[in-house]
C-alpha positions as a Python dict, from the first residue, in 0.01 Angstrom:
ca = {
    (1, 'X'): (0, 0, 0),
    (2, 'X'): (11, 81, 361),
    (3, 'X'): (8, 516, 415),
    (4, 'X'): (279, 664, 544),
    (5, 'X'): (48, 738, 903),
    (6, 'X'): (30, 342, 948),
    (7, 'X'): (395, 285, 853),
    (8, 'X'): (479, 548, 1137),
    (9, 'X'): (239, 425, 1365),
    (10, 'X'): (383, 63, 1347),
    (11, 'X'): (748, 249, 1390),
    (12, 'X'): (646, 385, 1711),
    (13, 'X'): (451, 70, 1793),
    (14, 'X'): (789, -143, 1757),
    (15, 'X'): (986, 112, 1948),
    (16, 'X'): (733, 106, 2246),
    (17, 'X'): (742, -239, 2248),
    (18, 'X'): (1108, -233, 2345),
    (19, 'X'): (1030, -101, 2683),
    (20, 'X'): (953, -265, 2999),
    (21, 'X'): (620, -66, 3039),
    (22, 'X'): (465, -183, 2710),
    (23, 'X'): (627, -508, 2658),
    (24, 'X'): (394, -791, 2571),
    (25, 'X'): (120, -576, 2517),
    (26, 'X'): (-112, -733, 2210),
    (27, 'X'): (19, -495, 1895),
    (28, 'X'): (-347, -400, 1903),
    (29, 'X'): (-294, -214, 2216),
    (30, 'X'): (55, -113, 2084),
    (31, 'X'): (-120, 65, 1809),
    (32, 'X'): (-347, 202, 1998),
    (33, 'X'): (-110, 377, 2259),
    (34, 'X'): (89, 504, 1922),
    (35, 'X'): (-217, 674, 1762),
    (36, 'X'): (-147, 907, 2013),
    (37, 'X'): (183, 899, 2087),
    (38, 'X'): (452, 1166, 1959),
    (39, 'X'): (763, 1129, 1818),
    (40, 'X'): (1029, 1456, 1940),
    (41, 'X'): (1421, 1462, 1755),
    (42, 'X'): (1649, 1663, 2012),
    (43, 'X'): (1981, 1774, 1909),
    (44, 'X'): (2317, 1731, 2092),
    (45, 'X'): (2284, 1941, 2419),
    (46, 'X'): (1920, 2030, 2310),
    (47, 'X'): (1651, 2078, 2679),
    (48, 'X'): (1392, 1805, 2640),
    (49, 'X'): (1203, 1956, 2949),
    (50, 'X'): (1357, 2197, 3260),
    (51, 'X'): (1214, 2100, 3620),
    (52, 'X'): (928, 2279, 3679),
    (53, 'X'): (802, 2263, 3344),
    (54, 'X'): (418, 2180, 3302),
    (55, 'X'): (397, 1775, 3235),
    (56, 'X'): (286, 1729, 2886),
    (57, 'X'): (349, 1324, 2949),
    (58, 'X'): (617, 1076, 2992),
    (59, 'X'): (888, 949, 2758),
    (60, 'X'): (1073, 660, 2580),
    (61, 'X'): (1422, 740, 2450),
    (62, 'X'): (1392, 591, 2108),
    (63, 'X'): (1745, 646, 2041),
    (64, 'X'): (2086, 845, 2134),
    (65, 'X'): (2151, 931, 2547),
    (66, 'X'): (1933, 1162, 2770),
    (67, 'X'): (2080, 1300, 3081),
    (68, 'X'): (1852, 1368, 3362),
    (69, 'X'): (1975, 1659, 3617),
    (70, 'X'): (1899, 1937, 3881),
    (71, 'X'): (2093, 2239, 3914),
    (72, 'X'): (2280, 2309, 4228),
    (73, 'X'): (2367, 2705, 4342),
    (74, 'X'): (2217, 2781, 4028),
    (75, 'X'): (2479, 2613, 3796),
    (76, 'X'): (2635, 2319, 3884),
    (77, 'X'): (2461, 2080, 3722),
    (78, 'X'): (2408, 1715, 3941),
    (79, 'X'): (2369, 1450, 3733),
    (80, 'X'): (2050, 1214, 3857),
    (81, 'X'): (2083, 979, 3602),
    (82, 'X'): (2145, 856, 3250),
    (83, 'X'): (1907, 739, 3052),
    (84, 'X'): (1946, 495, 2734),
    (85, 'X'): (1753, 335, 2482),
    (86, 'X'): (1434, 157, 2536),
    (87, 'X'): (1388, 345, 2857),
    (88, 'X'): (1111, 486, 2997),
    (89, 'X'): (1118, 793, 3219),
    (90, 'X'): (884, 1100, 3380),
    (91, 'X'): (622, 869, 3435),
    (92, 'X'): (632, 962, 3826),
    (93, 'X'): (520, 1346, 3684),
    (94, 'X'): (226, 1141, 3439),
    (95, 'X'): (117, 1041, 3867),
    (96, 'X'): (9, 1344, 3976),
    (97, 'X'): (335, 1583, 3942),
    (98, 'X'): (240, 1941, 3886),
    (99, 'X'): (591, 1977, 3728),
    (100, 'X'): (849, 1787, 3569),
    (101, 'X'): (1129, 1724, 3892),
    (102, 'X'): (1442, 1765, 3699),
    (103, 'X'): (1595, 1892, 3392),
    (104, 'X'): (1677, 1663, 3070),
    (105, 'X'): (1920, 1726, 2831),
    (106, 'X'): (2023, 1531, 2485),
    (107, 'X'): (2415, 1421, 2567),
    (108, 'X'): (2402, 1297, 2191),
    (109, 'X'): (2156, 1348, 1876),
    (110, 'X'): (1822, 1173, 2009),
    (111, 'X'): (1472, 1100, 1924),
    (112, 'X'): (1194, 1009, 2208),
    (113, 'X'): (877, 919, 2200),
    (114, 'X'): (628, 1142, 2414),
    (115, 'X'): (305, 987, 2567),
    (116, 'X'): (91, 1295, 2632),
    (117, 'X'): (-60, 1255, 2995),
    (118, 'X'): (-413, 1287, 2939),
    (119, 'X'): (-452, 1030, 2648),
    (120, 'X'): (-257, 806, 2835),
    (121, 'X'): (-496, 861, 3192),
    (122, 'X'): (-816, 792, 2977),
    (123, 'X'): (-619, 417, 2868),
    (124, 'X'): (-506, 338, 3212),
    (125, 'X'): (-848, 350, 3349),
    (126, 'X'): (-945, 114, 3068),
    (127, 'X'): (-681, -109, 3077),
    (128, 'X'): (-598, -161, 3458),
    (129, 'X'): (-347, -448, 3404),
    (130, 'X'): (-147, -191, 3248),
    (131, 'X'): (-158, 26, 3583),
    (132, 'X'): (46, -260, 3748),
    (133, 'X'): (316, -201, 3511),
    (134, 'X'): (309, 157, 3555),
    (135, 'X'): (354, 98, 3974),
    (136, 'X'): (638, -131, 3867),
    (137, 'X'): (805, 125, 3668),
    (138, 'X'): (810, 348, 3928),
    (139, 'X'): (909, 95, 4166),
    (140, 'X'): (1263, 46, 3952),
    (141, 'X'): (1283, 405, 3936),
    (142, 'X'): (1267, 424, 4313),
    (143, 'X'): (1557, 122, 4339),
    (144, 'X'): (1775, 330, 4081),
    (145, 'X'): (1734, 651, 4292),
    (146, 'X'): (1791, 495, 4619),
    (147, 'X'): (2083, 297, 4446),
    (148, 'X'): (2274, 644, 4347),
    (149, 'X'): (2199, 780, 4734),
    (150, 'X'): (2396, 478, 4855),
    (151, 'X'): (2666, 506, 4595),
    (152, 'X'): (2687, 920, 4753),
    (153, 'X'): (2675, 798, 5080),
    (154, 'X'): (3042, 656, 4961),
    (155, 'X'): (3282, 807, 5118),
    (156, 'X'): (3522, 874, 4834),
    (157, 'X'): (3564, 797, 4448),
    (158, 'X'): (3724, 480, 4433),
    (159, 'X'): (3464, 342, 4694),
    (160, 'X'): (3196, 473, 4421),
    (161, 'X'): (3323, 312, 4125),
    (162, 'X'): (3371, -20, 4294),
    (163, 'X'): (3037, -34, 4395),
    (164, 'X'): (2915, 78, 4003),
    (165, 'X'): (3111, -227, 3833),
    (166, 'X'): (2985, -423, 4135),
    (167, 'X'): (2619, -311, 4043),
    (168, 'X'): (2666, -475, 3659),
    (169, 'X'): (2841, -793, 3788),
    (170, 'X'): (2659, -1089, 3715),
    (171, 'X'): (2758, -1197, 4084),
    (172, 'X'): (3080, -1285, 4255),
    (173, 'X'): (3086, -1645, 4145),
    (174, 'X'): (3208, -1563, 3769),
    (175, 'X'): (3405, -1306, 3566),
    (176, 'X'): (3234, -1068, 3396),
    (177, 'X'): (3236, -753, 3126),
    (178, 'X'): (3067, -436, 3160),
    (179, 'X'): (3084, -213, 2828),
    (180, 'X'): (3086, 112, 2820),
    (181, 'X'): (2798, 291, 2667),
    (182, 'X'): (2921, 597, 2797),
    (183, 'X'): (3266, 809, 2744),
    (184, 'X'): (3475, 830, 3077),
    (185, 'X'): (3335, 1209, 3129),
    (186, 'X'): (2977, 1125, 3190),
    (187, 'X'): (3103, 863, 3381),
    (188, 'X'): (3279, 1054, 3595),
    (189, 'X'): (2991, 1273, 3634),
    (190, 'X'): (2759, 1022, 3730),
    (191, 'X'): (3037, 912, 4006),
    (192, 'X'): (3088, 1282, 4123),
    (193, 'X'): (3444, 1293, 4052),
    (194, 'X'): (3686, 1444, 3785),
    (195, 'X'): (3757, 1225, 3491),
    (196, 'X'): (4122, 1232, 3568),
    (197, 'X'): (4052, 1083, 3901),
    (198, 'X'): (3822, 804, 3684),
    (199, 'X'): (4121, 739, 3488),
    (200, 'X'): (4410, 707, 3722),
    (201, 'X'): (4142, 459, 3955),
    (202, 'X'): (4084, 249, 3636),
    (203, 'X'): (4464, 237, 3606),
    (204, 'X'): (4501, 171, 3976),
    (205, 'X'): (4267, -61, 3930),
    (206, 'X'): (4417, -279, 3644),
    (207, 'X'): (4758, -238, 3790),
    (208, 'X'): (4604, -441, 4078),
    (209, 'X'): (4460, -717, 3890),
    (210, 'X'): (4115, -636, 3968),
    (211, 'X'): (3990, -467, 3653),
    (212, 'X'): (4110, -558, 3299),
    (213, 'X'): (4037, -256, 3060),
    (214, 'X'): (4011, -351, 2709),
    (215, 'X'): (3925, -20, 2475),
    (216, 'X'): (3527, 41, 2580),
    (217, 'X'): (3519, -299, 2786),
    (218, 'X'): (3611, -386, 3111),
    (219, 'X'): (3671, -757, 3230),
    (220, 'X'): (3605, -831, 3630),
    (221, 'X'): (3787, -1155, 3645),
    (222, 'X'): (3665, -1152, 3975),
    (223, 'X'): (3375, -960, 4130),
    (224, 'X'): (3419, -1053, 4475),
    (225, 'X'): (3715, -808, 4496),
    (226, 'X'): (3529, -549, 4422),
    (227, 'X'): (3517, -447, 4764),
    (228, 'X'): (3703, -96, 4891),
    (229, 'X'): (3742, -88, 5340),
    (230, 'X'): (3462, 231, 5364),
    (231, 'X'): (3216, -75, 5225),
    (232, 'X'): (3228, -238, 5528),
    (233, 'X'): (3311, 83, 5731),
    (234, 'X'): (3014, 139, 6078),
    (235, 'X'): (3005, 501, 5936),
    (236, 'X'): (3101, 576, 5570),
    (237, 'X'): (3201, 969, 5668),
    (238, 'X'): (3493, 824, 5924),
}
């Protein structure tokens, strides 16, 4: 009868293997990675880490919805990004980071998975194929924060939201459906506008033909019109 350590071990083990990072790692090197790893259960609105805070490691969301912000005049929160299961994030802090570079919050009931810094160090210097995937985690961390500075370089709302279905389009050849993981708030948040502006450009939208919205779904029957004038405008702040 396997103890309750190994059960938990191959729970964490299966979870890590999920992510990008770790997928197709031998479950020999899964297991070893979970020996050390830490499971943490948040609670709705419950402060993972603040920015600033020493790094203790990087993270895997196991399960629920992290948000990942900075706070602007000393309030207003700025949403960064949203992070969902099976994701990996804070590894750029495991690179050298004397402090974590934003705030995290649970939006929903969550559990991660912590890989403590040091541990993990020691098993990249042992393992340097592993280091490779570590460079190309941060490498789609870069793309998503240079994606959301060229969604704020929008000029307005609607121009932002075209370009987020655009991003989840499969291309402009077929139709396509986006779900939505998220409620319309955080959404809104994430586009820097009020989630009464949201709705009345999703009905604007469907009114038009261009998006179909069906509950949490949204059909694109066509992608390529997914295109607002300050796309193709010289200088997006005319």
């Amino acid at each position: 009868m396997k103890s309750v350590s190994t059960l938990r071990r191959a729970g964490l083990a299966a979870s890590l293997s999920q992510t990008p990072i770790f997928a197709g790692l031998p479950e020999s090197e899964l297991s070893r990675i979970s020996s050390y790893a830490r499971p943490i259960t948040l609670m709705k609105n419950e402060i993972l880490f603040r920015e600033g805070d020493p790094v203790a490691g990087f993270f895997v969301l196991r399960r629920g919805l992290i948000k990942a912000f900075r706070t602007i005049d000393g309030s207003r929160e700025q949403l960064i990004h949203l992070i969902h299961p099976g994701q990996s994030f804070a590894e750029p802090a495991v690179a050298g980071l004397p402090g974590y570079p934003a705030h995290t919050r649970a939006i929903e009931s969550s559990e991660v998975i912590l890989i403590p810094r040091d541990a993990f160090l020691d098993y990249l210097r042992q393992q340097p194929e592993l280091s490779l995937r570590m460079l190309a985690s941060l490498s789609r961390h870069l793309h998503e924060l240079v994606e959301s500075i060229e969604s704020y370089k929008l000029r307005d709302a609607e121009s932002r939201l075209l370009h987020w279905l655009r991003s989840r389009c499969r291309g402009d050849s077929a139709s396509s459906e986006i779900r939505m993981d998220i409620t319309k708030a955080l959404l809104a948040e994430e586009l820097g506008t009020r989630p009464e502006t949201l709705s009345r450009l999703l009905a604007r939208l469907q009114s038009q033909g261009v998006v179909v919205v069906k509950g949490p779904r949204l059909l694109i029957p066509d992608p390529s019109r997914l295109v607002a004038p300050s796309f193709t405008s010289s200088n997006p702040h005319d």
